[in-house]
N, C-alpha and C positions, 0 to 999 in steps of 0.2 A: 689894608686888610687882605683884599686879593692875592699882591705881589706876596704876601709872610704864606699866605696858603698854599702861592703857586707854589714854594720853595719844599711843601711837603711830600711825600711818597704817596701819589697817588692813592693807592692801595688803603696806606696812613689816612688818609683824608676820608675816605668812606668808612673805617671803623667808626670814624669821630662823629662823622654823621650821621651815621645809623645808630652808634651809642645818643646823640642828644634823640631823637627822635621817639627812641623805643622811652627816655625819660617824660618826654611831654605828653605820649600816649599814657605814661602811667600818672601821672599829674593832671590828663584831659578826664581820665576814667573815674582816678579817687574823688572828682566834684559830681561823677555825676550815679557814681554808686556808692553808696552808704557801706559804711566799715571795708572797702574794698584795699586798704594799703595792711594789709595782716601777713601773720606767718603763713597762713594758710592757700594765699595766693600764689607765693612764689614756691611751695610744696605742691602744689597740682600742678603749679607751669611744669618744674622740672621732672614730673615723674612721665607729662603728656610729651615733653619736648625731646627727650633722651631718642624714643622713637624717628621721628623728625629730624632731627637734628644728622643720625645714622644716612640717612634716607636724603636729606641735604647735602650733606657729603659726598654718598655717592654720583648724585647729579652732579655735582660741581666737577668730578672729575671728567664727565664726558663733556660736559658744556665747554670747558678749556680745550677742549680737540675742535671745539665747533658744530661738534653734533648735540643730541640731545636725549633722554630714554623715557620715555611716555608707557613702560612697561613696569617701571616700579611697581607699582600699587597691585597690580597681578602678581609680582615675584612675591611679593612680600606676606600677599595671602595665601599662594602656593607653600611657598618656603613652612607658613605656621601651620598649614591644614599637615603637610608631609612630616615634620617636625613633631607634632602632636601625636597625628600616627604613629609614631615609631618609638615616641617613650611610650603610648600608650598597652604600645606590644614587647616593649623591654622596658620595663617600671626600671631597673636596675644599670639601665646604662649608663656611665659616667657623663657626669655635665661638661666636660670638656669634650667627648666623644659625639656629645650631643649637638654643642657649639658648633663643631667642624663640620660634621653633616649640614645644619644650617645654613651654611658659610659657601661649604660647597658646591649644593644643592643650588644657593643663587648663584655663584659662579658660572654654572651647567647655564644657566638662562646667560648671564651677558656676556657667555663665549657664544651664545647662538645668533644674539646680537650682535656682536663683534665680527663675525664671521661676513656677517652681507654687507653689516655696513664697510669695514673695511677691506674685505677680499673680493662682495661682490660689486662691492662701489654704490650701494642700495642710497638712497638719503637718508638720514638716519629716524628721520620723522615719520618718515613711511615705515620702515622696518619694525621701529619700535611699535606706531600704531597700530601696527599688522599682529604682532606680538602680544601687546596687551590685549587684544580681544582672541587670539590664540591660547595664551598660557591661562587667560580664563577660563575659557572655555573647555580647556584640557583640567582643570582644577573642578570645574561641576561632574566632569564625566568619571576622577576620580573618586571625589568624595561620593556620587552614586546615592546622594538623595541624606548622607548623613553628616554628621557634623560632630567639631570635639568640644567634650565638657570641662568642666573644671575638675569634677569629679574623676575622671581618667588622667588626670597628672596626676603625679607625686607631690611633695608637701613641699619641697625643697625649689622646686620650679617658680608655683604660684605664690611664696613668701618671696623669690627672689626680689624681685623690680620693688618693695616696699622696705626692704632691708635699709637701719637705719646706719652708716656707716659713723657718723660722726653728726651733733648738733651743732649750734651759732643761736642762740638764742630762740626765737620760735623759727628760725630756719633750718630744715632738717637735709640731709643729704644721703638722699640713699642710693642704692648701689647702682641701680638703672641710669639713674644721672651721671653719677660719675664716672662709669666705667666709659657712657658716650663723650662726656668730656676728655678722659683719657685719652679715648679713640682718636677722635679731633685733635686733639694736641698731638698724636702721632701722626697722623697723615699729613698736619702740616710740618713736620720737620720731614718729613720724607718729600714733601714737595718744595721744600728749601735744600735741602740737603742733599738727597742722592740724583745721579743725572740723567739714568731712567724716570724717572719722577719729573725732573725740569724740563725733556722735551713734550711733557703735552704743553707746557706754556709755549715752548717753541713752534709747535706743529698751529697750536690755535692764534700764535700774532702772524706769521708770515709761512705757512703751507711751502711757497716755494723755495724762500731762504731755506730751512730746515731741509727740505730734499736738497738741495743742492751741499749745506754741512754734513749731510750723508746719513739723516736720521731716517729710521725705517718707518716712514708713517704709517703703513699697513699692520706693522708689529705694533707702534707704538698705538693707536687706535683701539688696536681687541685689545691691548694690554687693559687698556683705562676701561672697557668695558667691563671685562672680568672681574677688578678689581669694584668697579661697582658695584655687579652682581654680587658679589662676594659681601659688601659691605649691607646690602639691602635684604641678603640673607639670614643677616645680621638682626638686622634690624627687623625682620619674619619672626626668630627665635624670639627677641624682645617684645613681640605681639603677640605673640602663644603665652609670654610667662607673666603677663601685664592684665590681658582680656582671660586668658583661660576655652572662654568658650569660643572657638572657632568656625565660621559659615564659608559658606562659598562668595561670600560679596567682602570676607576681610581687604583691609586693605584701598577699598574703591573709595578713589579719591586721591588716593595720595600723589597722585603725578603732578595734581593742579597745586598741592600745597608745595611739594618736593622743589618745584621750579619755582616757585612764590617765594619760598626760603632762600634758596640759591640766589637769583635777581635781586631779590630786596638785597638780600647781604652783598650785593657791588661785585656776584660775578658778572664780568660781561657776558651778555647772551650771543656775543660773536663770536666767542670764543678768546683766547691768549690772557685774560687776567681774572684775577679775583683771587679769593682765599676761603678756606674753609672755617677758618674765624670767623669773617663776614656771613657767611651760609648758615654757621651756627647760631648768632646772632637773630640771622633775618628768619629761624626758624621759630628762635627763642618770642620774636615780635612777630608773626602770624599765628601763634598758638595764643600769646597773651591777646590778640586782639581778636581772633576767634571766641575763647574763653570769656573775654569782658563784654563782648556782645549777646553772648548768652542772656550775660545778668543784664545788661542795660535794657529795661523794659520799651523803653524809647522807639528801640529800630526790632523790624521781626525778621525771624530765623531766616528766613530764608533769601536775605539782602546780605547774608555773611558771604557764600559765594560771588556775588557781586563787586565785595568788598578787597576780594585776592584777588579777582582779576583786574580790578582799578589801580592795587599795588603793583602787581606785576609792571602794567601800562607807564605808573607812574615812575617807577624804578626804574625803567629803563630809557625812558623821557629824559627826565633828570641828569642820570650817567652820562649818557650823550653830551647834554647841554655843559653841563660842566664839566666835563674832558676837553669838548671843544674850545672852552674858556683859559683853562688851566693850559692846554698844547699854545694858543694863540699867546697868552702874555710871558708863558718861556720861550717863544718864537719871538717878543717884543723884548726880552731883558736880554737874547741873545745879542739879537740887533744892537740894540744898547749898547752891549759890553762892545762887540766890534767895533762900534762908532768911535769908541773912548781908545780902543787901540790903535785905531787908525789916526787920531787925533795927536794921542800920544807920541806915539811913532813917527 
């Protein structure tokens, strides 16, 4: 069973895992909550995960340089408090106009990131942490004691993220969902395909091979952060058109889910592997198992953060272990095969 496993793609091997897993949480949960396997479960996952999922992505792309952004959760509430403001003072601006702002707006935050961590050589944990309680704090001193309603968007905004695109029976698909799937499905062909996109896998397995192939780690570094910024900007817009009303604490929290997403879903936390398939997945199964401990009278609320840092922990336990399993028996079937050609031979 081993050896058939070792023969898979790594990478392959953690879909598969993470897909039976996320099936026996939902198999643990429908025994132990009444009517819980409905249309209507996997309608709240996707309308809560679209979010997340944005926001997984992003991290995944820093985590494969080896760094990491603990600043999220701040961009994200910056991004929809600014965001809000500004349809609120142009009700007529184009939702595409609006997008970019978004978009760019985080961009502006993971080029500020990007800059110490890779120009000034900052650690990235430091920077970001510096950062998240920064771009907070700069986000209470804008907003200046007020906050945005629902009532201050247009109509077109706040029907958005509920838009039904198409149904499946009591499964509905609406546009928030899909469009973060889209997204995910884009950023991983860009990170198979183009080869600005390949060297953050190259920069996060071996830093110094990469410099020595001549890749610009300092470029390539703020690239990945921007690109975050930008996706988490994204993913601000998608909390303004979701929640509506807007505080100064939007947002708080999401770094501990963001990297719980990422992790679960088999990226390495050292950086060089993983995928955002994976990430969207492992976002998809910390929202469902967020969400089901809601309902599960059993355990109380306040054991759910308990419960992402146990995954985090265990996620990255596990990777370990069986990497090291998987590296040792294609180190044992190598041997093997040499044997047999020396034998041969």
């Amino acid at each position: 069973m081993m050896r058939a496993l070792s023969n898979l793609n790594p990478q392959t091997l953690r879909i598969i895992a993470l897909l039976l897993v996320l099936a026996l949480v939902i198999l643990f949960f429908s025994t132990q909550i009444s009517n819980y396997l409905n249309g209507r479960l996997f309608n709240r996952i996707s309308s809560s995960v679209a979010i997340m999922a944005l926001i997984a992505t992003a991290q995944t792309l820093v985590i494969l340089t080896r760094n990491i952004d603990l600043s999220v959760g701040s961009v994200v509430g910056f991004t929809a408090f600014a965001t809000g403001s500004l349809i609120a003072a142009m009700p007529d601006l184009h939702p595409l106009l609006l997008v970019s702002f978004s978009m760019l707006f985080g961009a502006c935050f993971g080029a500020f990131n990007g800059f110490f961590v890779a120009y000034a050589r900052v650690p990235a944990i430091i920077v970001t942490l510096a950062t998240m309680a920064l771009f907070r704090s700069l986000l209470v001193e804008f907003a200046d004691g007020k906050s945005i309603t629902s009532s201050q968007l247009p109509q077109w905004l706040t029907s958005f993220p509920n838009t039904r695109l198409f149904e499946l029976g009591q499964f509905q698909f609406r546009a928030s969902f899909v469009i973060a799937v889209v997204i995910v499905i884009a950023v991983h062909i860009a990170l198979q395909r183009l080869r600005v996109a390949r060297k953050l896998y190259a920069i996060g397995s071996n830093p110094e091979a990469a410099e020595m192939a001549g890749i610009n780690q300092k470029l390539t570094v703020f690239f990945a952060f921007v690109c975050a910024g930008a996706l988490t900007g994204l993913a601000g817009f998608m909390f303004l058109a979701r929640f509506g009303n807007i505080t100064v604490v939007a947002g708080l929290g999401f770094e501990l889910k963001s990297v719980a997403a990422a992790v679960v879903g088999g990226v390495n936390i050292f950086g060089g592997s993983g995928t955002v398939f994976g990430a969207l997945i492992g976002a998809v199964l910390v929202d469902l198992i967020e969400t089901s401990l809601v309902r599960w009278q059993l355990v109380s609320e306040f054991w759910r953060e308990a419960v992402l840092g146990t995954l985090i922990l265990t996620a990255v336990a596990l990777d370990a272990v069986v990497m090291r399993r998987l590296v040792a028996l294609r180190a044992a079937k190598h041997h093997e095969k040499r044997e047999k050609e020396v034998t041969h031979g």
